[in-house]
Legacy VTK file of the C-alpha trace (Angstrom):
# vtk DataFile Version 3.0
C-alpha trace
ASCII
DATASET POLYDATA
POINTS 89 float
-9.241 1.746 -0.126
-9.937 5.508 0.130
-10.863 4.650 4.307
-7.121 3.396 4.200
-5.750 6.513 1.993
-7.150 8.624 4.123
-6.102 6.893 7.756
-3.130 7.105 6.357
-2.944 10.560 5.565
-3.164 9.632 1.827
0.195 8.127 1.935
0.424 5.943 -0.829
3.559 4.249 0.758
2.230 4.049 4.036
-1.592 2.389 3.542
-0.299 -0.850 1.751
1.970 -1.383 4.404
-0.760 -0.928 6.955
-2.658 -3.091 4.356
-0.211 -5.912 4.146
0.778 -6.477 7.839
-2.216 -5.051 9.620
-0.622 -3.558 12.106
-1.002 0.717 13.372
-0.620 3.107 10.780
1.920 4.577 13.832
4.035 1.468 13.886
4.118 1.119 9.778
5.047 4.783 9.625
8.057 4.214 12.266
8.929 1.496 10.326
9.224 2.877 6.575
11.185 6.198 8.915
13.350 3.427 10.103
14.102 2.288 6.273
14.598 5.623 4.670
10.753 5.367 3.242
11.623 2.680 0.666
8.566 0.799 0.823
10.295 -2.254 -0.637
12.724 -2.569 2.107
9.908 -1.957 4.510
8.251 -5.574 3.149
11.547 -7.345 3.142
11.662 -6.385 6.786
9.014 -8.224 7.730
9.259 -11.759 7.517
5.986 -12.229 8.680
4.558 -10.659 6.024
2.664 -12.793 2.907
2.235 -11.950 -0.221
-1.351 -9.994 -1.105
-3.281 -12.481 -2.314
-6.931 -13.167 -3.154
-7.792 -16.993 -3.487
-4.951 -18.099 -5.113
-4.266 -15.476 -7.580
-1.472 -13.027 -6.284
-3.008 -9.425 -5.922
-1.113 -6.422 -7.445
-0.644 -2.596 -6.760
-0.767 -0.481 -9.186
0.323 3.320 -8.276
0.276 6.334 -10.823
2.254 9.482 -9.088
2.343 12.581 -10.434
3.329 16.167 -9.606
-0.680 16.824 -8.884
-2.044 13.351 -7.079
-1.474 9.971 -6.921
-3.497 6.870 -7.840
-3.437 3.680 -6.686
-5.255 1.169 -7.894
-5.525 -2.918 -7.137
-6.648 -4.620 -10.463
-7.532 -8.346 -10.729
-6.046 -10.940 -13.261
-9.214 -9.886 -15.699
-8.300 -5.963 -15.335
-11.342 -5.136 -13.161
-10.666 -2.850 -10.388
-10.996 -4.390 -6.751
-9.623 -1.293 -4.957
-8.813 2.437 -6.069
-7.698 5.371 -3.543
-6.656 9.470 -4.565
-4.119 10.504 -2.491
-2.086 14.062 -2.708
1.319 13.731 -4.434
LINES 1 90
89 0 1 2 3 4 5 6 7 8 9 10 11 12 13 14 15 16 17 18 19 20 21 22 23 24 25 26 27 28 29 30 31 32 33 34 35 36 37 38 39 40 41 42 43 44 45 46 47 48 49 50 51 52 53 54 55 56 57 58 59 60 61 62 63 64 65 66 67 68 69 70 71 72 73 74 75 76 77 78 79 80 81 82 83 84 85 86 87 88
């Protein structure tokens, strides 16, 4: 997750989206421009797209932003940590 923080330019917005669809960081960037950065209406924009998932057990994102960093963090069902990234705020 930190490789994908930091293609991303530590965008916490930016790398799930990359994540999610797989496609450039340059296209998912133009796209969540092209939405006014909401992230949620970036997903909904993309039919294509799937929910995260791992098996059958849907995958969540956790993200903690504060005025000093941000964390993000992908947890399983159990509460173990699959994924973590540090990104600037």
């Amino acid at each position: 997750m930190d490789d994908l923080l930091a293609r991303c330019n530590q965008s916490v917005k930016l790398a799930p989206l990359v994540a999610k669809t797989g496609w450039s960081v340059d296209q998912c960037r133009r796209d969540l421009e092209g939405v006014g950065q909401r992230l949620a209406d970036a997903f909904s924009s993309r039919s294509r797209v799937e929910e995260p998932r791992r098996g059958n057990v849907p995958l969540v994102l956790r993200i903690d932003g504060g005025g000093a960093k941000c964390v993000a963090v992908i947890p399983d069902q159990n509460g173990r940590v699959l994924g973590r990234g540090v990104g600037s705020p």
